[in-house]
C-alpha positions as CSV (number, residue, x, y, z in Angstrom):
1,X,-1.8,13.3,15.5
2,X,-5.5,14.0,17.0
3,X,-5.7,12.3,20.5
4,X,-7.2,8.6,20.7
5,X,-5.5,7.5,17.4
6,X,-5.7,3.3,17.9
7,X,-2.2,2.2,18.2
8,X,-1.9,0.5,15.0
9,X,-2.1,3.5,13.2
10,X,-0.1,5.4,15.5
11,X,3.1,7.0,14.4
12,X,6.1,8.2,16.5
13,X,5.4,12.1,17.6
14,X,9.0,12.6,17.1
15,X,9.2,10.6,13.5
16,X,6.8,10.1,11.2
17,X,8.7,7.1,9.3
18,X,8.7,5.2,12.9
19,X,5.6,3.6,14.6
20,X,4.6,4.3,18.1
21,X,7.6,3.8,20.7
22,X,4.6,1.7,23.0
23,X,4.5,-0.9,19.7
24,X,8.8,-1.5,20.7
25,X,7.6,-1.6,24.3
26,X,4.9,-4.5,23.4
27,X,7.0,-6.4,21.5
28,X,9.8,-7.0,24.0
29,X,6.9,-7.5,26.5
30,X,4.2,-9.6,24.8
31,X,3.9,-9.6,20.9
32,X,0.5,-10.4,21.2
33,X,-1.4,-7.9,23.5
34,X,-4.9,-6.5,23.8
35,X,-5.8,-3.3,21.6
36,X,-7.8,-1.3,19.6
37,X,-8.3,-0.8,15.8
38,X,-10.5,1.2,13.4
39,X,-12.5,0.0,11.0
40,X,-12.9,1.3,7.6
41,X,-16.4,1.7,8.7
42,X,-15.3,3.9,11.0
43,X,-16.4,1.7,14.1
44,X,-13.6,0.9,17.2
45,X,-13.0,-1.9,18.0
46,X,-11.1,-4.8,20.5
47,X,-8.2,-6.3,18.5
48,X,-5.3,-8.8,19.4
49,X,-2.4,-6.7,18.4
50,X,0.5,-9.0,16.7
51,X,3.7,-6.2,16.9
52,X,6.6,-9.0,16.6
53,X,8.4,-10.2,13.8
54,X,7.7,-14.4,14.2
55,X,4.2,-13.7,15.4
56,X,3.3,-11.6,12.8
57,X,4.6,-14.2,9.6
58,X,2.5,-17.1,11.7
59,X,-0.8,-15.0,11.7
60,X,-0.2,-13.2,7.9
61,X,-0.4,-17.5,7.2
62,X,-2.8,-18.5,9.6
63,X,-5.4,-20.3,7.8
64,X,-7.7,-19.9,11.3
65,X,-7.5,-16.1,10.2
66,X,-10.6,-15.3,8.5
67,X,-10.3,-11.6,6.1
68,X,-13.8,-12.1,5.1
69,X,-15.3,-8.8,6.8
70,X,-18.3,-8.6,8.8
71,X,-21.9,-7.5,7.8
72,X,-21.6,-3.6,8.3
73,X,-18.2,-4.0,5.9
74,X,-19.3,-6.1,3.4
75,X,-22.2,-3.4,3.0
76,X,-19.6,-1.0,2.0
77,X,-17.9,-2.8,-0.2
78,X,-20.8,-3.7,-2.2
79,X,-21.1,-7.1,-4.2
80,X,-17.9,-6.5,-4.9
81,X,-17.0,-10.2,-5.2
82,X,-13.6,-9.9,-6.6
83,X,-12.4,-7.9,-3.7
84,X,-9.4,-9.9,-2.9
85,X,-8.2,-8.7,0.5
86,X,-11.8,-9.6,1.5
87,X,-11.8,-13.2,0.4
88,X,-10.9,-16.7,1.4
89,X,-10.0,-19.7,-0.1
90,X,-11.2,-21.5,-2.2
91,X,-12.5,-18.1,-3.4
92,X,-9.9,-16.2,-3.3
93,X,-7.6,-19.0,-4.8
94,X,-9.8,-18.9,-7.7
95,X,-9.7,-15.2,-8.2
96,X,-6.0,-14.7,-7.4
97,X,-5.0,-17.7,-10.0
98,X,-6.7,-15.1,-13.0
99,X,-4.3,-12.5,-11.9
100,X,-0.8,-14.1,-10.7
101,X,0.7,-14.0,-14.7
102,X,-0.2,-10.5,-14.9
103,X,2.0,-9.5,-12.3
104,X,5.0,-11.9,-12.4
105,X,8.9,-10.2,-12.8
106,X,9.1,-11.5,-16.5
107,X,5.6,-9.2,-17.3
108,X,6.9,-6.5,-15.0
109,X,10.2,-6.1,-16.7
110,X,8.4,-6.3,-20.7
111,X,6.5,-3.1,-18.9
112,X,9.3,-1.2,-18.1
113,X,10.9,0.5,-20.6
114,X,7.4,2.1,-21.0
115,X,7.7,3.3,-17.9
116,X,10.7,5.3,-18.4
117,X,9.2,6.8,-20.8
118,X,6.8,7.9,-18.2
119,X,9.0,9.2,-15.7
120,X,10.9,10.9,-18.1
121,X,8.0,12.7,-19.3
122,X,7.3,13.9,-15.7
123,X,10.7,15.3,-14.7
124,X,10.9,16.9,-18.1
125,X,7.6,18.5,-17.2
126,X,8.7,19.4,-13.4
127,X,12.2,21.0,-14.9
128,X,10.1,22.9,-17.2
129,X,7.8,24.8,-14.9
130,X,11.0,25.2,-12.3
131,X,10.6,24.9,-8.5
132,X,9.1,24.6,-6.3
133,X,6.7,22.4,-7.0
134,X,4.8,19.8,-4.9
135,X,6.4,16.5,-5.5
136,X,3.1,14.9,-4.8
137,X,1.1,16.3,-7.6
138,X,3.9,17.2,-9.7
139,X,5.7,13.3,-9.4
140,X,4.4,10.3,-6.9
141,X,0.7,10.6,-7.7
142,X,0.8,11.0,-11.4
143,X,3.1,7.9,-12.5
144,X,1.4,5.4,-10.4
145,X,-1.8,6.3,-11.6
146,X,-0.6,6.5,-15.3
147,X,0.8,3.1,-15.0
148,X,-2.4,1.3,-13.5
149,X,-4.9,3.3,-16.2
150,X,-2.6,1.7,-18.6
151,X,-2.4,-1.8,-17.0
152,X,-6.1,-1.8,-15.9
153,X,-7.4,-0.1,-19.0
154,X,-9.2,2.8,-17.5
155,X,-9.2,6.0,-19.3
156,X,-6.7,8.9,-17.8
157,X,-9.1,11.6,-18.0
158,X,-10.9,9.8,-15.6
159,X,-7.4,10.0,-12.5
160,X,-8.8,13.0,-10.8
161,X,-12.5,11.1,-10.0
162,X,-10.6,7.9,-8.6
163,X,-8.5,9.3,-7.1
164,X,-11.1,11.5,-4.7
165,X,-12.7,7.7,-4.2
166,X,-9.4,6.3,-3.0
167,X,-8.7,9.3,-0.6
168,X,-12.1,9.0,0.6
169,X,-12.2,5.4,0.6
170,X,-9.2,5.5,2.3
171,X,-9.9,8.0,5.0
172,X,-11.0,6.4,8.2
173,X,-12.2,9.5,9.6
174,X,-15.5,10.0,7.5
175,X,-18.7,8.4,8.3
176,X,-20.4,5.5,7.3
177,X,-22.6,7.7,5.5
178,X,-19.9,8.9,3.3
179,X,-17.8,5.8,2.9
180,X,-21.2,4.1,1.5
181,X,-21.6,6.7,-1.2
182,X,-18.4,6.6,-2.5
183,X,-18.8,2.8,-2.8
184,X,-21.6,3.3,-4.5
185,X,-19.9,5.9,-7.0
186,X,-16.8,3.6,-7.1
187,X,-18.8,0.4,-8.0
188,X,-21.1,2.5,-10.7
189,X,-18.0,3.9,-12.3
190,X,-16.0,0.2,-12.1
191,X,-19.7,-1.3,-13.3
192,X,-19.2,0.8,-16.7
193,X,-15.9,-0.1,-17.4
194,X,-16.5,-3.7,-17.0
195,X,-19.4,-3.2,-19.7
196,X,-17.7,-1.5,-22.3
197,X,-14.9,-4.6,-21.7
198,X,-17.7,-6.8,-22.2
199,X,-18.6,-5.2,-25.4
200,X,-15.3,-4.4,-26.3
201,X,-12.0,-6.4,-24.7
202,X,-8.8,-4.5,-24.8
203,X,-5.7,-5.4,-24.3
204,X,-5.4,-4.9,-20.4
205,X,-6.0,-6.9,-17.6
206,X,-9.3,-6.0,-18.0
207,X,-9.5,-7.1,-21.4
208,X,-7.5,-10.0,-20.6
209,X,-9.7,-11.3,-17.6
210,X,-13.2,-10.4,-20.2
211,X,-11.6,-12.8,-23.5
212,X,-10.0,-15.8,-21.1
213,X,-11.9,-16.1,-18.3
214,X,-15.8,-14.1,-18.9
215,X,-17.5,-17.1,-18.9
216,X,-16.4,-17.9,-15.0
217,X,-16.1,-14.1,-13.7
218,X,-19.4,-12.2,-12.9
219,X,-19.2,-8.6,-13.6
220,X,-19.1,-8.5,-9.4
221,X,-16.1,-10.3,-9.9
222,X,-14.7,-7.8,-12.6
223,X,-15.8,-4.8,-10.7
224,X,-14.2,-6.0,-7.2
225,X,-11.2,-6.9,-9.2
226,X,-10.9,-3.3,-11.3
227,X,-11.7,-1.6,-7.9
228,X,-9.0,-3.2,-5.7
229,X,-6.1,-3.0,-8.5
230,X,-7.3,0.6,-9.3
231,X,-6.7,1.9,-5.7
232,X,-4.2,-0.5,-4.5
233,X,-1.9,-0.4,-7.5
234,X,-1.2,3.7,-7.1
235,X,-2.1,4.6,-3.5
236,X,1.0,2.7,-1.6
237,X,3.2,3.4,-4.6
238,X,2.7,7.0,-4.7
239,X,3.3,7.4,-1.0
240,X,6.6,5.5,-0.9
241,X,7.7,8.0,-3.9
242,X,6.8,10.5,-1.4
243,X,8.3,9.3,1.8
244,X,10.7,7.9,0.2
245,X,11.9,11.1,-1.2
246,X,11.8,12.6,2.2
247,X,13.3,10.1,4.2
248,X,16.1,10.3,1.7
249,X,16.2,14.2,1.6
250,X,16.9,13.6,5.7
251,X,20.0,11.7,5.2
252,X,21.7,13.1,2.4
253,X,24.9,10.9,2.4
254,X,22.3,7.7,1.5
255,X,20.3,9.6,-0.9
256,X,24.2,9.8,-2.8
257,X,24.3,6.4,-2.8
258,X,21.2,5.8,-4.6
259,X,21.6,8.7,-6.8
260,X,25.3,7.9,-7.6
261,X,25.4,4.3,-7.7
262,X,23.6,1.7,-9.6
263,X,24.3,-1.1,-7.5
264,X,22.9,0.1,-4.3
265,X,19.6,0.8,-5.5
266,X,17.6,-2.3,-5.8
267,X,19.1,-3.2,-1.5
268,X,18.0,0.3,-1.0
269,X,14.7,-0.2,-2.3
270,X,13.9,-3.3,-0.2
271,X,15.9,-1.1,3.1
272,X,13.1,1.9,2.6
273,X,10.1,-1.0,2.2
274,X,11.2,-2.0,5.3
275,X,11.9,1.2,7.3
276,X,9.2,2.8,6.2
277,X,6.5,0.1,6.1
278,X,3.8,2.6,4.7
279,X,0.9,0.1,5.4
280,X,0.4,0.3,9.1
281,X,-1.5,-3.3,9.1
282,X,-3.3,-5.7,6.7
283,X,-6.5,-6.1,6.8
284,X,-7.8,-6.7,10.6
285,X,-9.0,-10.8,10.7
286,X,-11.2,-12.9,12.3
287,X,-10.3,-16.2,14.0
288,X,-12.7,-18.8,13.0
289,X,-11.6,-21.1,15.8
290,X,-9.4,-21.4,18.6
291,X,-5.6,-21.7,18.3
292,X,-2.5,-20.8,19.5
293,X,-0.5,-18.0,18.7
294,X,3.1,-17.3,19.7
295,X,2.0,-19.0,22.8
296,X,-1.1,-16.6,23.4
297,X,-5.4,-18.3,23.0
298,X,-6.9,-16.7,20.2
299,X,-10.5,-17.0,20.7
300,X,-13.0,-18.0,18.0
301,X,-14.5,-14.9,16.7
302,X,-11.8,-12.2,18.3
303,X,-10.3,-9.8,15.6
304,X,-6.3,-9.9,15.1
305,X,-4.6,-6.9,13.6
306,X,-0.5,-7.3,12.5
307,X,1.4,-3.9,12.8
308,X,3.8,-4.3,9.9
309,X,5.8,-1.6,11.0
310,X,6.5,-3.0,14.1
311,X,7.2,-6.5,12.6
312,X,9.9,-5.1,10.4
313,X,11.7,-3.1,13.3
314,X,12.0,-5.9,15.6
315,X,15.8,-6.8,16.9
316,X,14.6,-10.6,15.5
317,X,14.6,-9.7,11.8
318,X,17.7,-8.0,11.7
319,X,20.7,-6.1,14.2
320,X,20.2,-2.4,14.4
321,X,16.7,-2.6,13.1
322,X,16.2,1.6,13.8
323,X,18.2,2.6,11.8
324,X,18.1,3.3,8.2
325,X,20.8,1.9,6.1
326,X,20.8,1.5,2.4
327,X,24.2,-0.8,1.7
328,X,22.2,-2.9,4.7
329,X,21.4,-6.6,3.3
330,X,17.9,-6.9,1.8
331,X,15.8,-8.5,4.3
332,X,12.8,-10.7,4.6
333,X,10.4,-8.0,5.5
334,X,6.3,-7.8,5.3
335,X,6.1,-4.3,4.2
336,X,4.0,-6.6,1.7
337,X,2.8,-8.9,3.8
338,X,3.1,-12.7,3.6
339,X,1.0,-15.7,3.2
340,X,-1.5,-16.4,0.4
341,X,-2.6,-12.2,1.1
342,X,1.2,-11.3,0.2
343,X,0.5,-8.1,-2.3
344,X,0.1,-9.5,-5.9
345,X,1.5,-6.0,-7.7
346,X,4.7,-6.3,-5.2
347,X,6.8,-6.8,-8.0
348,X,5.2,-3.4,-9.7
349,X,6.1,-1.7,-7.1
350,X,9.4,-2.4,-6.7
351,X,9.9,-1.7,-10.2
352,X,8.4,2.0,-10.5
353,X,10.6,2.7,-7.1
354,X,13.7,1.7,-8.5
355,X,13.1,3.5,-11.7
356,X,11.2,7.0,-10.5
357,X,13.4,7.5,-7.2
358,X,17.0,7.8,-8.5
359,X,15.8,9.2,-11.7
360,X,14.4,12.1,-9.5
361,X,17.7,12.5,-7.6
362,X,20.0,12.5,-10.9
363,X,18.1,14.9,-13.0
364,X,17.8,17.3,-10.1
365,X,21.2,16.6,-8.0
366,X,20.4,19.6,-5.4
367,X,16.7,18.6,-4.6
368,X,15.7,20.2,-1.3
369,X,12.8,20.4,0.8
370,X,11.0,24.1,0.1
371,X,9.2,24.6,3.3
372,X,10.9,23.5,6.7
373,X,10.4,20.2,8.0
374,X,8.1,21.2,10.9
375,X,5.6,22.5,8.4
376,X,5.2,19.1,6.4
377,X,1.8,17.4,7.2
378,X,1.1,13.6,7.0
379,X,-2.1,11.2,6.4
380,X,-3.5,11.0,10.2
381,X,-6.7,8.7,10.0
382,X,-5.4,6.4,7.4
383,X,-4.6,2.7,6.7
384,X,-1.4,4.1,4.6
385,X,1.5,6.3,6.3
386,X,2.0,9.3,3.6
387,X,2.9,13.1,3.4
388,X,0.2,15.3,2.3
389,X,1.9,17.6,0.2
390,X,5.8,17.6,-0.2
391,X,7.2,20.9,-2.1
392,X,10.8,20.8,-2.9
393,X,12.8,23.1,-5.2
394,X,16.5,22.6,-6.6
């Protein structure tokens, strides 16, 4: 990693699925310490830095926790009202309530079958050009992205354009200057859609939000909405395919387990959430009084940042928490966070993982990394751990 990377976005020199060994030294010492984070605007700044399990669960559901961001951030996002990691109740209630049936297990599982299809279409297309191939472009970006066009109801031709505004939007080493224009290309594009749904309501959330509830949503609302599911609904997904993969390429007696047998994989699932914790924190908040927090002042105004990687290692939430162990008993982790910010497409998620993942490993059973492992590059300036490029063969 470049030097002066803020700790929450820190990963372990020695292991890119671990966080920084100083988060393990801070949360034996003081769970709640002074820190650093970076914006997405790119700006520095003084944090409280929550690294323990409790601690974290008590500010994810802090109602003194403000996400609303400040004046330079709600620049970039635009007008984008339905932005729902930038809300607060009653706001966000309102918004949220729209969305909640969309996403529920029952909805989820109806979706499914589709999905296969999916999936099946993309190994069939990876064992037809032969390795090796990048498992990125070839397998953990496309599906994600096919399955949100197709919820969302935005066309596929159009996957290469968002996703340049989600790496860009997502990349917390460009300017201001940049990050502002891809907002504005992001909330033009989004601005469109929401139009032709206007005109024309399909049968996707989109459609769905246009024909129930168009009277009370703006078309801000609509575009904040389309904007957040759009990136949020493929970025994290398609990295845990990725890392996933790897992680399980590294210790080839669990990746057995979950290509062998049937019954492992949904623990194993919820055991890679939690040791790899992709997202390195929620969005940073602003206390909007003073309180107490696992036994440290919070000041009105001071920013607090929750390190969900951290969280999920500590000795609280489980013995042995280091190590990675799929048979391990599912645990309450925040790799999706908790409170009334708790990811709404959690239940999305979990199903494409437990579909794509040992679907890969049984229709190719030797699948091997096809560069060595010191070669592999990961996301450095980035709110979401990931690996670049992953090529494998078989």
């Amino acid at each position: 990693m470049p030097e002066n990377v803020p700790l929450p976005i820190r990963r372990d020199a020695a292991c890119p699925f671990s966080p920084d060994p100083e988060m393990a030294r801070r949360r034996e010492t003081d769970p709640v310490s002074a820190s650093q984070a970076l914006l997405p605007t790119g700006d520095v700044v003084d944090v409280r830095l929550v690294t323990g399990y409790g601690a974290a669960r008590e500010a994810l559901a802090c109602s003194h926790l403000s996400s609303r961001p400040d004046a330079k951030l709600r620049k970039l996002i635009g007008e984008q009202a339905g932005f729902l990691v930038a809300m607060d109740p009653p706001d966000h209630t309102r918004v949220r309530r729209l969305l909640t049936g969309e996403f529920t297990v029952r909805r989820i599982n109806a979706f499914r079958p589709r999905f296969v299809e999916l999936v099946d279409k993309a190994l069939d297309r990876m064992e037809k050009a032969g390795g090796p191939v990048d498992l990125m472009t070839a397998f953990a970006l496309p599906l994600p992205s096919l399955v949100i066009c197709e919820l969302l109801g935005v066309p596929y031709e159009d996957r290469a354009d968002f996703q340049r505004h989600s790496d860009t939007m997502l990349d917390l080493s460009l300017t201001m200057e940049e990050q502002f224009a891809n907002a504005i290309e992001m909330h033009t594009y989004m601005g469109g859609l929401v139009a032709a749904h206007r005109e024309n309501p399909g049968a996707d959330i989109l459609g769905m939000l246009v024909r129930e509830h168009g009277g009370e949503l703006s078309d801000d609302d609509l575009i904040g909405i389309g904007n957040l599911l759009l990136i949020a609904g493929h970025e994290t997904t398609a990295n845990m395919l990725g890392l996933g993969t790897l992680l399980l390429l590294r210790h080839p007696d669990q990746l057995a387990l979950v290509r062998e047998e049937p019954e492992v994989v949904n623990g194993a699932i919820e055991e890679m959430l939690r040791y790899l914790s992709i997202v390195n924190n929620g969005a940073i908040r602003t206390a909007t009084e003073e309180f107490t927090l696992a036994g440290q002042v919070i000041h009105e105004g001071e920013r607090v940042a929750v390190s969900l990687p951290s969280a999920n290692r500590d000795p609280a939430l489980m013995a042995e928490p280091d190590t990675f162990d799929v048979t391990r008993r599912p645990s309450a982790h925040v790799a999706f966070g908790h409170g009334i910010h708790q990811c709404l497409g959690q239940q999305l998620a979990r199903m494409e993982l437990r579909v794509a993942l040992p679907a890969l490993l049984r229709r190719f059973p030797t699948l091997r990394l096809a560069v060595p492992h010191e070669e592999l590059r990961y996301r450095e300036l980035a709110p979401v751990n990931g690996v670049l490029s992953l090529p494998v063969t078989w």
